[in-house]
Short mmCIF file of the C-alpha atoms (twelve columns), coordinates in Angstrom:
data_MODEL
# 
_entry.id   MODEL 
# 
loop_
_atom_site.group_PDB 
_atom_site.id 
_atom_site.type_symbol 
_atom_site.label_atom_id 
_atom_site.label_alt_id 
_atom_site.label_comp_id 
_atom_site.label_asym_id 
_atom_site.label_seq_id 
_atom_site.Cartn_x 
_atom_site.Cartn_y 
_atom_site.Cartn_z 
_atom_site.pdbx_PDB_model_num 
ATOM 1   C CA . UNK A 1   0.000  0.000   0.000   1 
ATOM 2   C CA . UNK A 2   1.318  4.128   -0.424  1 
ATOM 3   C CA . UNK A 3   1.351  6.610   1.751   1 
ATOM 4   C CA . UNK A 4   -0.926 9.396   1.822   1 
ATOM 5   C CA . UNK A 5   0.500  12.876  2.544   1 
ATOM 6   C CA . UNK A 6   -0.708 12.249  6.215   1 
ATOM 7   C CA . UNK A 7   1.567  9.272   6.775   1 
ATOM 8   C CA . UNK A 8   -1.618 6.990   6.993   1 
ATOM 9   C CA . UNK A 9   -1.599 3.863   4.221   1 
ATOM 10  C CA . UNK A 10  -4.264 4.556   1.794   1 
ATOM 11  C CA . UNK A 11  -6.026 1.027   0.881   1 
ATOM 12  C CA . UNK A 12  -7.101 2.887   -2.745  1 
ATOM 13  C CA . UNK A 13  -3.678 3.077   -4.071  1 
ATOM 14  C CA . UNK A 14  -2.741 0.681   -6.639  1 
ATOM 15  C CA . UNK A 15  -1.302 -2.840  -5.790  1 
ATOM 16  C CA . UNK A 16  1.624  -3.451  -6.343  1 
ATOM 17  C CA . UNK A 17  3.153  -6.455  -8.711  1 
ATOM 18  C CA . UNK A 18  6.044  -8.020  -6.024  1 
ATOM 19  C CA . UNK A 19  7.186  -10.186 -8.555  1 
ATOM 20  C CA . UNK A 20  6.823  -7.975  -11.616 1 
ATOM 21  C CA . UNK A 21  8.002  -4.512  -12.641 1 
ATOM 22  C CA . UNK A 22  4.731  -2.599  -12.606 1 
ATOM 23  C CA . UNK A 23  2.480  -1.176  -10.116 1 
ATOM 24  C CA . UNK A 24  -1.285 -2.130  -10.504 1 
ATOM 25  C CA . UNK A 25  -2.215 0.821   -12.981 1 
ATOM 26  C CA . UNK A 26  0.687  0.042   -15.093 1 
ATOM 27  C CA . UNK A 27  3.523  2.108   -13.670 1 
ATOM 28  C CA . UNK A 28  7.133  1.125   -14.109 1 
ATOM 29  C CA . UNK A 29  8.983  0.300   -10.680 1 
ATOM 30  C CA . UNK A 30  12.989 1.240   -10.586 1 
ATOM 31  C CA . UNK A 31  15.022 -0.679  -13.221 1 
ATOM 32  C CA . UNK A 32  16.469 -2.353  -10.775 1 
ATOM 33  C CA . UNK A 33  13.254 -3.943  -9.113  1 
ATOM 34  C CA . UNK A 34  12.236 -5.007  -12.479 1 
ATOM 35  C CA . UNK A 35  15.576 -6.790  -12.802 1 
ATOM 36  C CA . UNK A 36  15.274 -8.617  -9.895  1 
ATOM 37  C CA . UNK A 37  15.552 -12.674 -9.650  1 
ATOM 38  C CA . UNK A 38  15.254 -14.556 -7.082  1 
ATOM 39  C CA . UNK A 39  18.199 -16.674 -4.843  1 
ATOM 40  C CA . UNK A 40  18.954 -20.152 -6.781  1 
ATOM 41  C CA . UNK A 41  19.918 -22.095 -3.795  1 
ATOM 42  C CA . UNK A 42  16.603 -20.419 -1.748  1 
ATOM 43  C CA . UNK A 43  14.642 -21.572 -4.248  1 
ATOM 44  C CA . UNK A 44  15.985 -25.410 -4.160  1 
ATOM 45  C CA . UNK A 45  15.033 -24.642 -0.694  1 
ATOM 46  C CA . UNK A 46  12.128 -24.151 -0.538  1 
ATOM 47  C CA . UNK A 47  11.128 -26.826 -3.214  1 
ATOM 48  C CA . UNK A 48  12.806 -29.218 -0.682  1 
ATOM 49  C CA . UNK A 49  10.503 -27.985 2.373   1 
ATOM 50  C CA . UNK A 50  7.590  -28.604 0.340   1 
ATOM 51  C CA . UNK A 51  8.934  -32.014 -0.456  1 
ATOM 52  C CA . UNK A 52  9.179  -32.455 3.509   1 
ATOM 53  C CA . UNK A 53  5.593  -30.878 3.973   1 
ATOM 54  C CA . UNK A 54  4.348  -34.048 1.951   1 
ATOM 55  C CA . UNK A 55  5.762  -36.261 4.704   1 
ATOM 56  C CA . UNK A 56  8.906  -37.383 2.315   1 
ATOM 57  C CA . UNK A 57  12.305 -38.298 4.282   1 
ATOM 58  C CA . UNK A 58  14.703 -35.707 3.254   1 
ATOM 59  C CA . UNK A 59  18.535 -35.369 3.595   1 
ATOM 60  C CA . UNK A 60  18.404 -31.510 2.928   1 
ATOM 61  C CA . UNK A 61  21.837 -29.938 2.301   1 
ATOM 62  C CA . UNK A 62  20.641 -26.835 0.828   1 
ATOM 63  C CA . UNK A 63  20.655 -23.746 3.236   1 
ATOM 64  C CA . UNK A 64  23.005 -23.966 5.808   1 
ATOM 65  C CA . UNK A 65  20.333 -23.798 8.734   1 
ATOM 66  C CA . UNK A 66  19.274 -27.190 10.704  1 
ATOM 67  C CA . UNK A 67  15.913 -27.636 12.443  1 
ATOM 68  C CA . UNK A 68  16.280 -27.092 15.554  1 
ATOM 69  C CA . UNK A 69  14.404 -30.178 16.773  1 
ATOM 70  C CA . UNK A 70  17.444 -32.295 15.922  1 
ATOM 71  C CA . UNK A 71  20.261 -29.858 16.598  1 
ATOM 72  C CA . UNK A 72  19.513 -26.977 19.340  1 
ATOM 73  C CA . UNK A 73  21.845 -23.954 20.118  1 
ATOM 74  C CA . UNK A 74  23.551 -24.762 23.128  1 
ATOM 75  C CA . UNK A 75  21.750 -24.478 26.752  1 
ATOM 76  C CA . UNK A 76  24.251 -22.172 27.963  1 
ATOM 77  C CA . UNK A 77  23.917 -20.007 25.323  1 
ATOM 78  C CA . UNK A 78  19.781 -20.313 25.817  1 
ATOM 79  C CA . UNK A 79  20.184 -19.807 29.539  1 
ATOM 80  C CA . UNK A 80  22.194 -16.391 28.403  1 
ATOM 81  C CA . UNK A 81  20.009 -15.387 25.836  1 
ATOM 82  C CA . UNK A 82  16.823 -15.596 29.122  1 
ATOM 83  C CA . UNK A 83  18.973 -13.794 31.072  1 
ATOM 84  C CA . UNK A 84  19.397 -10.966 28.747  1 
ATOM 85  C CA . UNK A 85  15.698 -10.920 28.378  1 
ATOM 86  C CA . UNK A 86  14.739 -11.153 31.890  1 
ATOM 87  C CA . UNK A 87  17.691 -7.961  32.263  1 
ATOM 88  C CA . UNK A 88  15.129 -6.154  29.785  1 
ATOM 89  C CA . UNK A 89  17.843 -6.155  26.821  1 
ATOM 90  C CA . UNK A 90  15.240 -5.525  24.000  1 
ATOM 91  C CA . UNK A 91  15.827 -2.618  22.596  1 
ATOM 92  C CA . UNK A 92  17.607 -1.223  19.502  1 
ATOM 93  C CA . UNK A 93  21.388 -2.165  20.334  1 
ATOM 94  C CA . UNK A 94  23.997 1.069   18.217  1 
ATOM 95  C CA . UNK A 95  23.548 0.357   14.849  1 
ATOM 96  C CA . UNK A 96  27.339 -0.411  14.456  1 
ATOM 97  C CA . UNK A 97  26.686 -3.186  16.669  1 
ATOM 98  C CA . UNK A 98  26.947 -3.199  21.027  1 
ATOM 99  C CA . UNK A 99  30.522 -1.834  21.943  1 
ATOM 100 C CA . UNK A 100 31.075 -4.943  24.223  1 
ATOM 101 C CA . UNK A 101 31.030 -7.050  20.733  1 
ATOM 102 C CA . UNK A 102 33.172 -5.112  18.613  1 
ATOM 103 C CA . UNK A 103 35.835 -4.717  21.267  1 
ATOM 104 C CA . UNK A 104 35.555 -8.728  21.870  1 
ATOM 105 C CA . UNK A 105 35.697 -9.235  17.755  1 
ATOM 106 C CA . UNK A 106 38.783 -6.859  17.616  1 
ATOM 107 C CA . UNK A 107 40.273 -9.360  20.863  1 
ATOM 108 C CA . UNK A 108 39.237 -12.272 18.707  1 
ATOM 109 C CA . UNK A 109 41.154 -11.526 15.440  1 
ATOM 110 C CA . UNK A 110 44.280 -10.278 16.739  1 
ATOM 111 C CA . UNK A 111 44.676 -13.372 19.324  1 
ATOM 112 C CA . UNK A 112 43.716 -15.800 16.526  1 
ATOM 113 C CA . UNK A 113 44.758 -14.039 13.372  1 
ATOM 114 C CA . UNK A 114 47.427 -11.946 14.298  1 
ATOM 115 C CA . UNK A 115 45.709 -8.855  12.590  1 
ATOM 116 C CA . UNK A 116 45.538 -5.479  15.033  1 
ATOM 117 C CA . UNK A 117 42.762 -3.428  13.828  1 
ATOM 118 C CA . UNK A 118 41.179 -0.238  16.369  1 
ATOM 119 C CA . UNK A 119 37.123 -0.932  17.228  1 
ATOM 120 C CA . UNK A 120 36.310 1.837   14.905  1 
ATOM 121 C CA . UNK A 121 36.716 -0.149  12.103  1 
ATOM 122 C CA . UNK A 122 34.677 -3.150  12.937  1 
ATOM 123 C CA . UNK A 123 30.943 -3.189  12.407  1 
ATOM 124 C CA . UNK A 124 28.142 -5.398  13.302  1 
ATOM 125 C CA . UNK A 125 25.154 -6.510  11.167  1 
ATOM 126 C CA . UNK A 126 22.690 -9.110  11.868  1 
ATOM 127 C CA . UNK A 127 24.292 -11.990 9.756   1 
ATOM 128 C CA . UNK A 128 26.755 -11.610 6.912   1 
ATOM 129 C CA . UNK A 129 24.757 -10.638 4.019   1 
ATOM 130 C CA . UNK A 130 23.462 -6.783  5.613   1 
ATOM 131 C CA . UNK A 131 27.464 -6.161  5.904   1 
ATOM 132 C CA . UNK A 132 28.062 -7.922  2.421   1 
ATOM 133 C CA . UNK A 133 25.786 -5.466  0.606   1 
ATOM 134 C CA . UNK A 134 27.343 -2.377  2.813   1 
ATOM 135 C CA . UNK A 135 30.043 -3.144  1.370   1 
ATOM 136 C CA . UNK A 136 28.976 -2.805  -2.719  1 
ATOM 137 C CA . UNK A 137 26.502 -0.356  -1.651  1 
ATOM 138 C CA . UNK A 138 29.556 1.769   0.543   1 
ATOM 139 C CA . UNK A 139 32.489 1.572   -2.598  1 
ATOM 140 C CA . UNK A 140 30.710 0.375   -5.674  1 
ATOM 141 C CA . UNK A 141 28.890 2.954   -7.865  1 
ATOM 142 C CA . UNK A 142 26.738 2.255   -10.774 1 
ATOM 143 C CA . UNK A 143 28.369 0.729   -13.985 1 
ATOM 144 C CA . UNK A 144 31.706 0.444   -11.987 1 
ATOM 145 C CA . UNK A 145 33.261 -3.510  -12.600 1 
ATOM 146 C CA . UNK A 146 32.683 -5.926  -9.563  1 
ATOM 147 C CA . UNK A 147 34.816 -9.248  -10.424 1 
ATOM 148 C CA . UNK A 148 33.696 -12.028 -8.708  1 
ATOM 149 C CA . UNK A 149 34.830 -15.954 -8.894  1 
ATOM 150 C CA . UNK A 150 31.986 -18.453 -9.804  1 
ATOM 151 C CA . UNK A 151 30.808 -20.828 -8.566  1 
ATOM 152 C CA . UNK A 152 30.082 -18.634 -5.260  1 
ATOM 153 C CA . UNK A 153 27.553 -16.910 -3.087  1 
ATOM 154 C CA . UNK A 154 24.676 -14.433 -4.236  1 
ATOM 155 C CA . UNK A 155 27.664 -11.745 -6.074  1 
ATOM 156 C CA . UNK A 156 25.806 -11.776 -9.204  1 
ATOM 157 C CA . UNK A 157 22.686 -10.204 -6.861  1 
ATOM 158 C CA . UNK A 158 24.527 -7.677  -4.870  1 
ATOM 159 C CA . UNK A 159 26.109 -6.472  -8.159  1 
ATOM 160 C CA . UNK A 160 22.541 -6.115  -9.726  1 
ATOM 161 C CA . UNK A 161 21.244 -3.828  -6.602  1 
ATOM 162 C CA . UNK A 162 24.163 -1.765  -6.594  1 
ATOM 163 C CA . UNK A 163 23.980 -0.932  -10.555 1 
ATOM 164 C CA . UNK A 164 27.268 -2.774  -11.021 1 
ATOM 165 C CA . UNK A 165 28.693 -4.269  -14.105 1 
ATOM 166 C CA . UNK A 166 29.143 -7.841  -12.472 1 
ATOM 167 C CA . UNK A 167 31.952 -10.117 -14.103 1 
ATOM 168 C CA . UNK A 168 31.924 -13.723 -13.483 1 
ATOM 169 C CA . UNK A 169 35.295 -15.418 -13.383 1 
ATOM 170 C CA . UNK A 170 34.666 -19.198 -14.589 1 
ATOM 171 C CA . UNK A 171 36.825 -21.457 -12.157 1 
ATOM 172 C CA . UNK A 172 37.902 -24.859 -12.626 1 
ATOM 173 C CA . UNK A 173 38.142 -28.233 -11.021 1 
ATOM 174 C CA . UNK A 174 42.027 -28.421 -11.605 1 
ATOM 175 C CA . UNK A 175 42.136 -25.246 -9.411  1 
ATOM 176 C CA . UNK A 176 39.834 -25.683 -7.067  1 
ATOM 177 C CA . UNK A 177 37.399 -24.039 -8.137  1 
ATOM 178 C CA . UNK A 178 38.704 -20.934 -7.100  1 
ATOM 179 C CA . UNK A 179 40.456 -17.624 -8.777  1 
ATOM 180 C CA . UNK A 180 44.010 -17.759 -10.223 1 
ATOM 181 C CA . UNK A 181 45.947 -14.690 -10.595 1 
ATOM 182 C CA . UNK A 182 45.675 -15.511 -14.524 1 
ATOM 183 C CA . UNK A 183 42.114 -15.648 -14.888 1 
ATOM 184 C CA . UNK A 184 42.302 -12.231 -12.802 1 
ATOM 185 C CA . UNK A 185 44.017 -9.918  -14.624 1 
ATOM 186 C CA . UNK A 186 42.511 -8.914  -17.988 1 
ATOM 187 C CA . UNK A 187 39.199 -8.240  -16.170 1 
ATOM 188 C CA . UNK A 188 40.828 -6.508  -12.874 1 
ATOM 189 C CA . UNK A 189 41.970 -3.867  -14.837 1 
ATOM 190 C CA . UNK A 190 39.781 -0.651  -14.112 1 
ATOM 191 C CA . UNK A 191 37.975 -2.675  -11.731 1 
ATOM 192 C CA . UNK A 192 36.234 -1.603  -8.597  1 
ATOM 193 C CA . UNK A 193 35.916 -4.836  -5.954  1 
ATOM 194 C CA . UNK A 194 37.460 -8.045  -6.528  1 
ATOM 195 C CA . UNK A 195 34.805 -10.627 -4.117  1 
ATOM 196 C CA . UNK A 196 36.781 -13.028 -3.257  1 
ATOM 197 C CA . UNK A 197 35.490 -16.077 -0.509  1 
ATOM 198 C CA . UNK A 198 37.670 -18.965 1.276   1 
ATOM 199 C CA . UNK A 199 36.995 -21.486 2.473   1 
ATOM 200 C CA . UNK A 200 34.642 -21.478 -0.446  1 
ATOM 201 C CA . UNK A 201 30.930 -21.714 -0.455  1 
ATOM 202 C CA . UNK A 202 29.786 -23.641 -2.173  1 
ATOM 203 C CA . UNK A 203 32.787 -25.890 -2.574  1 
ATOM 204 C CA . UNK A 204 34.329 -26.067 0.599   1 
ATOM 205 C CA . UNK A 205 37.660 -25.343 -1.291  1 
ATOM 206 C CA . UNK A 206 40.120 -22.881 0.131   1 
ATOM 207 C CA . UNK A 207 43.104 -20.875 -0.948  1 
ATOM 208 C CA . UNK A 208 46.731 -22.215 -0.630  1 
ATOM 209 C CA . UNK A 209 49.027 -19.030 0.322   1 
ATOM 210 C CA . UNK A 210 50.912 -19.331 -2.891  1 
ATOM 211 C CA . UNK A 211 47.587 -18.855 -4.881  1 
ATOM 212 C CA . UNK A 212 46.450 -16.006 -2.548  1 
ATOM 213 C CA . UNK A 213 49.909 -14.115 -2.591  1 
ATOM 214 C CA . UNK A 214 49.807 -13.765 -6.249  1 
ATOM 215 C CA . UNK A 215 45.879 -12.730 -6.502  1 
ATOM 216 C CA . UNK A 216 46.956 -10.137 -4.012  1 
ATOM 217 C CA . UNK A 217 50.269 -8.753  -5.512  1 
ATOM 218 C CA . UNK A 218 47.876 -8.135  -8.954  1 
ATOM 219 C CA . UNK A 219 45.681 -6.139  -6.713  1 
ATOM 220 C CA . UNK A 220 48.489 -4.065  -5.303  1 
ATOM 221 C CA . UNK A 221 50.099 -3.942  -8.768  1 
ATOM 222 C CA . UNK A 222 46.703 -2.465  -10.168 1 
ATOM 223 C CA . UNK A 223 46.414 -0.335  -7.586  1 
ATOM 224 C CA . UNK A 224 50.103 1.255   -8.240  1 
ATOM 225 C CA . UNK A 225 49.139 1.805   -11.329 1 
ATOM 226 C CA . UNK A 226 46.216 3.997   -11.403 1 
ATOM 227 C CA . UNK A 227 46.613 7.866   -11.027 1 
ATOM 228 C CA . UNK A 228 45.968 10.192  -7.962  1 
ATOM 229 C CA . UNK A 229 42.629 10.706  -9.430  1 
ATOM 230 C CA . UNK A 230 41.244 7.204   -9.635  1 
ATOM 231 C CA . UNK A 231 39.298 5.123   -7.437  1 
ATOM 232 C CA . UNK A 232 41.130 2.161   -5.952  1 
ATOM 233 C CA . UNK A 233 40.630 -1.335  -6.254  1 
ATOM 234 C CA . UNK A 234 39.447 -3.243  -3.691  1 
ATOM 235 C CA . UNK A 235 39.282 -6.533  -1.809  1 
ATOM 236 C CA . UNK A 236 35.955 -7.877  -0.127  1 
ATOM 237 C CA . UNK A 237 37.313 -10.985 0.990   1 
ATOM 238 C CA . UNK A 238 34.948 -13.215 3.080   1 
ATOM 239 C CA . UNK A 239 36.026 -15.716 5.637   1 
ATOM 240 C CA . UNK A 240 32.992 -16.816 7.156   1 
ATOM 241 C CA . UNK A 241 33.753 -20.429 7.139   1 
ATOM 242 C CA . UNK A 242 37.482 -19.924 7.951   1 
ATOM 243 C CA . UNK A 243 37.424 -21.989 11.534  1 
ATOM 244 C CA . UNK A 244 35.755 -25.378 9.299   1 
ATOM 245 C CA . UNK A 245 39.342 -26.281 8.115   1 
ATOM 246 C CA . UNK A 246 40.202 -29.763 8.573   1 
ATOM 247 C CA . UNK A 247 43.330 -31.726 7.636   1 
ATOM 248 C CA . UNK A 248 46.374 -30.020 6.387   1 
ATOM 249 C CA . UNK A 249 44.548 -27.199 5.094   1 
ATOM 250 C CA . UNK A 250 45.413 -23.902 6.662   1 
ATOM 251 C CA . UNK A 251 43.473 -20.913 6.220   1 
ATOM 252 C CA . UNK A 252 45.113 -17.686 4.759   1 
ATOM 253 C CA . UNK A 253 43.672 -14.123 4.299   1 
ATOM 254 C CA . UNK A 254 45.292 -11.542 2.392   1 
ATOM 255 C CA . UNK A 255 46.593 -9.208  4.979   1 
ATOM 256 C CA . UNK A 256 48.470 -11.667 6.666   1 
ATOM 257 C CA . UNK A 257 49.927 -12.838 3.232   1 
ATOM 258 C CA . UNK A 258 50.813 -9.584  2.176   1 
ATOM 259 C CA . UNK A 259 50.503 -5.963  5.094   1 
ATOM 260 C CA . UNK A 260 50.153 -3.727  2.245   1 
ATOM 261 C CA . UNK A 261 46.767 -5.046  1.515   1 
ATOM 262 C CA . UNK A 262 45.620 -3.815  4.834   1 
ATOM 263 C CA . UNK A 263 44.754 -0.592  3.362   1 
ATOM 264 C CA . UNK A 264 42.080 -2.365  -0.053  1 
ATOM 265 C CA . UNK A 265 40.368 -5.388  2.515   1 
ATOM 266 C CA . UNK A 266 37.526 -5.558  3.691   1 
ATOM 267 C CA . UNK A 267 36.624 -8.623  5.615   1 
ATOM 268 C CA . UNK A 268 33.155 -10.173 5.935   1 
ATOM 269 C CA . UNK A 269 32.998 -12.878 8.730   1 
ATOM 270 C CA . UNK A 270 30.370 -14.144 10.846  1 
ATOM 271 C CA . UNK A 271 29.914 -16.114 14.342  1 
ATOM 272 C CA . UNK A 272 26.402 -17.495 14.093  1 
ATOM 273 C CA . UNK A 273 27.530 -20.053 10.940  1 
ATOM 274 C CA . UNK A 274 31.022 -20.762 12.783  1 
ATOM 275 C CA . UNK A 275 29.273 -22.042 15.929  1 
ATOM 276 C CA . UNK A 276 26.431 -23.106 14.872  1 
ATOM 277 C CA . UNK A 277 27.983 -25.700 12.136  1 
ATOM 278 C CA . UNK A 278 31.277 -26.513 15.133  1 
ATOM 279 C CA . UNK A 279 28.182 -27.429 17.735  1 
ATOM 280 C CA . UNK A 280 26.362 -29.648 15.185  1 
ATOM 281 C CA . UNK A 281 29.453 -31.368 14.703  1 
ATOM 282 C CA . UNK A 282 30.121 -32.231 18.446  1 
ATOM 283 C CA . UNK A 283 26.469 -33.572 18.702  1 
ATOM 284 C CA . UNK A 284 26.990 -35.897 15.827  1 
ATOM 285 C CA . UNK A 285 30.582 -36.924 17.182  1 
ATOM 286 C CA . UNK A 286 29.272 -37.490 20.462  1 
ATOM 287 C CA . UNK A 287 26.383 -39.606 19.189  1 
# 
């Protein structure tokens, strides 16, 4: 429904289409809305919940979330989450997240990743994906390049809501499926963002520090190259699934691999997918 001029929601205006591009008297929404498509993997997801509805036995490894009749969150972190309640903590926390949790994220990643970084320049969002598209919406303007690897997670979306000229890097098994420094640089050049995730969703793959290094010495090379005047290049590099590392596999990140690249990242990370998939594990080890 619109709004009238006095703020109230007129029930006379026009519908509107949700899955269209026009309203219901025929006007055109944004470009933008009218590009819209919806999230492959939420789709298979849903398909597979009706398939459940029916009553079918289902072995669903589509969206990372488990019911939470076979795998709760853990009781002390339900007895916390009362407590907090019962305290009356229900309101609006800062929107750059409570100052308790940024200081304890800052703690977190320079006792675990060896990276020192002041509380100013950590912010919280409710999941990943609000700080993901902060992150287009914050450096990317319209028709500037976003290169992003596929396969991987929802950048072909965030480029279409920030008006970006998306460019899909086609990866290979022999490598992983992940980014070489080859297939980077014809289409880093004059490029905005470079998205870059490890360990990789949906693969599970992740960088070797050899492979990173060199993606990150094009992106400083680029970067040396461009004039006073131009915008830099940039790395969103997200590491939400950097603690699932098993084996001989050792997680890297790009500041770590190379300092210089302090000043282009930006990481996205997360806690919620972290613990939630390392306390599912336990359960099932334990049964």
């Amino acid at each position: 429904m619109a709004h009238e001029g006095n703020g109230r929601a007129s029930a006379k205006s026009p519908a509107t289409s949700v899955g269209g591009s026009t309203t219901g008297d025929g006007r055109r929404l944004s470009t933008m809305a009218g590009g819209l498509v919806g999230s492959e993997i939420l789709k298979i997801a849903a398909e597979i919940r009706a398939v459940v509805a029916s009553g079918r036995a289902v072995c669903n490894l589509t969206v990372g979330d488990f019911s939470p009749s076979e795998f709760r969150i853990p009781e002390f972190l339900e007895a916390k989450i009362e407590e907090a309640l019962q305290r009356g903590e229900t309101n609006y926390p800062p929107s750059n997240g409570m100052p308790q949790l940024r200081e304890a994220v800052r703690d977190f990643y320079e006792r675990w990743l060896g990276l020192e970084y002041p509380v100013e320049s950590i912010l919280i969002t409710g999941g990943a994906r609000p700080g993901i598209y902060a992150t287009y919406r914050t450096l990317v303007d319209p028709g500037e390049r976003v290169v992003y690897p596929v396969p991987s997670w929802n950048n072909n979306h965030y480029s279409h809501l920030v008006g970006a000229d998306g460019v899909a890097v086609v990866c290979e098994a022999k490598d992983a499926f992940l980014p070489t420094r080859a297939k980077l640089e014809a289409p880093l050049r004059g490029a905005r963002l470079l998205a870059l995730n490890s360990p990789l969703n949906p693969t599970g793959t992740a960088f070797t520090a050899e492979a990173l290094g060199e993606i990150c010495d094009l992106v400083l090379a680029e970067n040396a190259r461009r004039g006073a005047g131009e915008c830099p290049l940039y790395l969103m590099y997200d590491q939400v699934y950097w603690m699932l590392t098993f084996g001989d596999i050792v997680h890297v990140n790009p500041v770590s691999l190379r300092p210089e690249m302090r000043r282009y990242t930006v990481f996205a990370d997360g806690i919620s997918t972290i613990r939630k998939f390392f306390f599912q594990a336990r359960k099932l080890i334990s049964i």
